[in-house]
KOLMIGU-415007 format. One record per residue (C-alpha): x, y, z; residue number from 1. Coordinates in steps of 0.02 Angstrom, whole numbers, plus 50000, padded with zeros to 5 digits. Example, Ala and Ser with C-alpha at 12.3 -4.5 7.8 and 13.67 -1.06 7.14 Angstrom:
<<50615,49775,50390>,1>,
<<50684,49947,50357>,2>,
END
This chain:
<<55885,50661,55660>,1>,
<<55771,50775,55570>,2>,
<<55593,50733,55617>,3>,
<<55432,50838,55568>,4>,
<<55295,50789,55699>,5>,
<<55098,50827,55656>,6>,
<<54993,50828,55792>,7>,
<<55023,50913,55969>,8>,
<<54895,50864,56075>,9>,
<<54956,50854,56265>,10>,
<<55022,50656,56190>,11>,
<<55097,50760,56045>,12>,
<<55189,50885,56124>,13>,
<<55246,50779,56273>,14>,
<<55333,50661,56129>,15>,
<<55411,50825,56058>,16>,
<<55468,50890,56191>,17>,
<<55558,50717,56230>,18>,
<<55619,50735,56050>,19>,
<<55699,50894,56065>,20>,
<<55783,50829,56240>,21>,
<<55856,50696,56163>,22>,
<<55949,50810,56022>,23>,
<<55814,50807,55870>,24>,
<<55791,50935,55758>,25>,
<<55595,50929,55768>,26>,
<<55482,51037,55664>,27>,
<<55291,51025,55712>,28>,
<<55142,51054,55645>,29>,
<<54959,51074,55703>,30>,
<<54785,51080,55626>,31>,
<<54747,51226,55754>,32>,
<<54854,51347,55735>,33>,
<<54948,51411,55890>,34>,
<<54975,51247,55971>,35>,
<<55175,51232,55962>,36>,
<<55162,51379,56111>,37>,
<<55261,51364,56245>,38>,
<<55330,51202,56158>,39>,
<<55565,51272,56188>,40>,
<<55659,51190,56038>,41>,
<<55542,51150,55908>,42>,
<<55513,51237,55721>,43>,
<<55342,51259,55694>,44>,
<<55290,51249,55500>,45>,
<<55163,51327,55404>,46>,
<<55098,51163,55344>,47>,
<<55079,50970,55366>,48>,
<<55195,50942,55196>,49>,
<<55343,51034,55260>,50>,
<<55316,50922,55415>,51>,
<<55311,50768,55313>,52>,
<<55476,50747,55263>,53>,
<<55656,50731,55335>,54>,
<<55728,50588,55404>,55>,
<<55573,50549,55487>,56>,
<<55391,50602,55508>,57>,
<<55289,50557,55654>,58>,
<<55096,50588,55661>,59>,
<<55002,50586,55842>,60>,
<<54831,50609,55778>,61>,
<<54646,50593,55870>,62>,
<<54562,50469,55766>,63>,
<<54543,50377,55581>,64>,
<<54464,50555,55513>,65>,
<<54619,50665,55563>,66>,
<<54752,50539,55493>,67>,
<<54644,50509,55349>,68>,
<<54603,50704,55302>,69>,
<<54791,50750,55340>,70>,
<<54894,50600,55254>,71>,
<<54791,50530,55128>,72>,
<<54670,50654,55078>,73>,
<<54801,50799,55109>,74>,
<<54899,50691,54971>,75>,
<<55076,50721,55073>,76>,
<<55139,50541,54993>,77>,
<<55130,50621,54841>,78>,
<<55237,50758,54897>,79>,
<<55414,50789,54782>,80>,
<<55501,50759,54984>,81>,
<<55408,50601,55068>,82>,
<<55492,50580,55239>,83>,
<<55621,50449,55248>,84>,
<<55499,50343,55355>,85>,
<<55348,50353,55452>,86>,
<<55293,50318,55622>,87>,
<<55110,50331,55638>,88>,
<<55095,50320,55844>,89>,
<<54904,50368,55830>,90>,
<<54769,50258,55891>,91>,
<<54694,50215,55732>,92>,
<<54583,50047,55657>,93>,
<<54650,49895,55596>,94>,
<<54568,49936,55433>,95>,
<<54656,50115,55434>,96>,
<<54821,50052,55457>,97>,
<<54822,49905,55331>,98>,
<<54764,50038,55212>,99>,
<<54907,50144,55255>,100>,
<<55017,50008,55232>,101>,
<<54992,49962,55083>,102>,
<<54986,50167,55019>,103>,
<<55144,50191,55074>,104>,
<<55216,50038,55030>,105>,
<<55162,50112,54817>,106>,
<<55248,50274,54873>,107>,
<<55409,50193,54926>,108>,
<<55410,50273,55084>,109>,
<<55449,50139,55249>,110>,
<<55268,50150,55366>,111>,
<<55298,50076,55563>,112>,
<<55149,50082,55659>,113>,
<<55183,50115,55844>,114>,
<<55052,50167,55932>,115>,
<<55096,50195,56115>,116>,
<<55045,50169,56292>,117>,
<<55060,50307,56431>,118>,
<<54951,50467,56469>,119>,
<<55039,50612,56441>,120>,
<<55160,50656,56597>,121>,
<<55229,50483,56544>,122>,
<<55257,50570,56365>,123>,
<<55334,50719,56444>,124>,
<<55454,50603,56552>,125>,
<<55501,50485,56367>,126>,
<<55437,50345,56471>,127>,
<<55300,50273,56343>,128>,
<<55272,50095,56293>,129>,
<<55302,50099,56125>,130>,
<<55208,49953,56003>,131>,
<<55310,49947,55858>,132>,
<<55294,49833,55675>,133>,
<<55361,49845,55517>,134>,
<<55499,49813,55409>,135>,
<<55638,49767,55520>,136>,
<<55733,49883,55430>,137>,
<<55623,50030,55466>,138>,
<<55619,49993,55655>,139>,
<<55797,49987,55649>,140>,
<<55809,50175,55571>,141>,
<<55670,50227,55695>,142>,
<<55764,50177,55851>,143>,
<<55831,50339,55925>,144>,
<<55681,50406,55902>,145>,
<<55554,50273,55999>,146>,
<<55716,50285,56146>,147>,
<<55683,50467,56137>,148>,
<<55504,50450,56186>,149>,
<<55482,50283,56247>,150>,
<<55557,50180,56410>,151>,
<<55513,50012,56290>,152>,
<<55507,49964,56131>,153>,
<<55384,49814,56085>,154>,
<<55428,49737,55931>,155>,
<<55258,49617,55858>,156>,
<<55334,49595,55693>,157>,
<<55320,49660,55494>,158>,
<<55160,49711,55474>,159>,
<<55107,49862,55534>,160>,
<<54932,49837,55592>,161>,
<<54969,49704,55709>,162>,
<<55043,49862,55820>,163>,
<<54871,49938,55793>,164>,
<<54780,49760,55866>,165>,
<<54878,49749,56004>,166>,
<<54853,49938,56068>,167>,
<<54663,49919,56040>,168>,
<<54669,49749,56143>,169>,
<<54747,49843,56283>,170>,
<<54634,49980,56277>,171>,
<<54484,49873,56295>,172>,
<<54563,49782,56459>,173>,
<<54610,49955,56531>,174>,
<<54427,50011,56486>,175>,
<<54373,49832,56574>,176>,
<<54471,49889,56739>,177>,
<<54397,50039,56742>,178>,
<<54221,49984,56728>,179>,
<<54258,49834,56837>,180>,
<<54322,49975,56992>,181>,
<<54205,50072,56966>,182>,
<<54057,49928,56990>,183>,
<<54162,49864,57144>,184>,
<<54139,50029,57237>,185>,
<<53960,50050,57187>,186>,
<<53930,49899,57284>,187>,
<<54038,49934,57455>,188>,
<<53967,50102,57429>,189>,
<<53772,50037,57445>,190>,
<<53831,49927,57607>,191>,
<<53892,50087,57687>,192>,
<<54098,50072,57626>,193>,
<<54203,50222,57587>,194>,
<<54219,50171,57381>,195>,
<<54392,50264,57417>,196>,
<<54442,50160,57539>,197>,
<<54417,49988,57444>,198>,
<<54508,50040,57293>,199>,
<<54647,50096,57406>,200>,
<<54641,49926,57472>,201>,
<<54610,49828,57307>,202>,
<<54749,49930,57213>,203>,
<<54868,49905,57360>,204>,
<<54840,49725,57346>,205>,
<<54746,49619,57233>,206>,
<<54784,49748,57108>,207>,
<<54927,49851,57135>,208>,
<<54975,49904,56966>,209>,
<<54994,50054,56885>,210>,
<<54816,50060,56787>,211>,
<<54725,50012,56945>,212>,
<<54832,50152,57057>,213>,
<<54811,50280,56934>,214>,
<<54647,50243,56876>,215>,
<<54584,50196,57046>,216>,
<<54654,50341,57127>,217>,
<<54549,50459,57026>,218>,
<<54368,50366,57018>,219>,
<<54428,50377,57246>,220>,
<<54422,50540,57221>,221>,
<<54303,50588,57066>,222>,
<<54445,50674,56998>,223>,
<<54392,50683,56809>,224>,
<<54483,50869,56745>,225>,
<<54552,50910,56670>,226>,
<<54584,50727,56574>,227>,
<<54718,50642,56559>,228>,
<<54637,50534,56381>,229>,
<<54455,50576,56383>,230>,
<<54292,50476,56393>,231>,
<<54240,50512,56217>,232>,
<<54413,50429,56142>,233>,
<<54389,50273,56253>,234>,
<<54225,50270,56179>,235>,
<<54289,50286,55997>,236>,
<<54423,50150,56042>,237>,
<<54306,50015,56108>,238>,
<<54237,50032,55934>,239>,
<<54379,49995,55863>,240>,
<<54407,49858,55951>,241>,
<<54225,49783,55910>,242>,
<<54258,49826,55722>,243>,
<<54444,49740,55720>,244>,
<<54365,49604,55822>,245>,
<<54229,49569,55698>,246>,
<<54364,49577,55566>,247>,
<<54442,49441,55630>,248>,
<<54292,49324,55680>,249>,
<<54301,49351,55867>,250>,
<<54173,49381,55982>,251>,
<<54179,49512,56107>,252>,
<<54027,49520,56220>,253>,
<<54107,49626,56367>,254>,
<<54163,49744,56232>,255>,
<<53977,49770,56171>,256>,
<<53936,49803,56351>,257>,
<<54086,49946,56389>,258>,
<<54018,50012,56214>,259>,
<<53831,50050,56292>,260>,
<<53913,50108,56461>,261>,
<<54017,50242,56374>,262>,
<<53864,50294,56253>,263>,
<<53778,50299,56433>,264>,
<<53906,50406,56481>,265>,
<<53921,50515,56358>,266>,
<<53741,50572,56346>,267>,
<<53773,50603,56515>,268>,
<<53886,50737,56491>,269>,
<<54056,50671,56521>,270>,
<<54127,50645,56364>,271>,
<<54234,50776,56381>,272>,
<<54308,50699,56559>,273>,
<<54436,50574,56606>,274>,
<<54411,50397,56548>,275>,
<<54401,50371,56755>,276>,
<<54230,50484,56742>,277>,
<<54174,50289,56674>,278>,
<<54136,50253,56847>,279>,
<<53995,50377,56894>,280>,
<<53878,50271,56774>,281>,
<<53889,50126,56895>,282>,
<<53878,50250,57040>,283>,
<<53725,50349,56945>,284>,
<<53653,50171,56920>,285>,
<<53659,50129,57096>,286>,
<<53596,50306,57159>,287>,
<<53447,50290,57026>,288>,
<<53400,50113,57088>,289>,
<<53396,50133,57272>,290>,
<<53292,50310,57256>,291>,
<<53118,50283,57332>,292>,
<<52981,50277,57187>,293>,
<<52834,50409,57187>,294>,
END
């Protein structure tokens, strides 16, 4: 197929490079310029509209601003070429994607929302789990494509943004785990256990599963760069969450507490870090509370 991918981000060019194994003619485009480096097989193009169109165009974006500024505001549905679908894979709000749906549905242009999990080695390798809904149809079209990239395709029906509810659901438990390991070894760690050495345990046991190895396996050893998805994205995500869970009338108190964890964290200088840098606020905690006063 002809695809035109915007975004490449280490998710972004992982899925392109995944693309271009599988056959794809992919052209690429990037807000910075000089990103597609590196990247064997790809066209890069001197804008996002000559990577909106073709068979397909996929967008792997950072947040609601960058999908907004480059799709909506950049006015590419109103290009004379639209794309013969889209598959918007970003992790974006409820709000933002039943928006989109409904823009693209006036422009006559098929819109699947797949967001995706996987960091990005599991890009590079096409392994993703790959959240797709929309038109049946659409999904149908997609299909080489999401086996190009993905190990799985989830199908949660016709609507796009139900894609978008489901990746922000799992984001908030992965967030959970991580917060929920990283209290555990604050608390063998202030009765004199190796936090390393009950996560190795836990995640060998209780929880052997790939979010608590991987995750657990870097809060063992305060591995935190270069990131894998950083802190400052979880953080945007939980607020996502909060504002799709309002939306719908459900309360999420454990979600307001990650929120003012990863706010900690943040103004403690690790936005920039590995979601797994989550931990050192219950560690910090801990360190602050036992220290002698005056």
């Amino acid at each position: 197929m002809d695809v035109g991918l915007i975004g490449l981000g280490r998710m972004g060019r992982g899925m392109a490079a995944s693309l271009v194994r599988a056959g794809h003619a992919v052209r690429v485009w990037n807000r910075s310029p000089g990103a597609a480096e590196g990247l064997a097989g790809v066209t890069p193009v001197a804008s996002a509209a000559e990577a909106f169109a073709g068979d397909a165009a996929i967008t792997m974006l950072a947040d609601d601003a960058a999908l907004r500024a480059v799709i909506v505001e950049g006015g590419l549905l109103d290009g004379p070429n639209p794309p013969g679908l889209h598959l918007s894979m970003s992790t974006i709000s409820v709000a933002l994607a039943r928006e989109l749906a409904a823009i693209h549905a006036r422009a006559g242009v098929p819109y699947i929302g797949a967001p995706v999990f996987g960091r990005p080695d599991v890009a590079e390798k096409g392994a993703l789990n790959i959240l797709a809904a929309g038109a049946r149809q659409a999904v149908a079209r997609a299909q080489p494509l999401l086996d190009a990239m993905g190990g799985k395709t989830w199908d949660f029906g016709p609507e796009p943004h139900r894609a978008n509810a489901v990746k922000l659901a799992g984001n908030f438990m992965l967030i959970a785990a991580i917060e929920a390991m990283g209290e555990a070894a604050a608390l063998a760690e202030g009765h004199g256990v190796s936090g390393a050495d009950l996560l190795e345990l836990l995640t060998s046991t209780l929880f052997a599963s790939p979010v608590y190895k991987n995750y657990g396996a870097l809060i063992a050893a305060q591995s935190y760069e270069p990131p894998g998805f950083n802190l400052k994205l979880g953080a945007k995500d939980i607020g996502l969450a909060l504002a799709a869970a309002g939306a719908a009338g459900v309360p999420m108190p454990f979600a307001d507490v990650l929120r003012d964890t990863l706010s900690e964290a943040v103004r403690q200088g690790d936005a920039d870090k590995d979601l797994a840098a989550l931990a050192e606020v219950a560690r910090r905690r801990a360190e602050t509370n036992r220290a002698p006063s005056g």
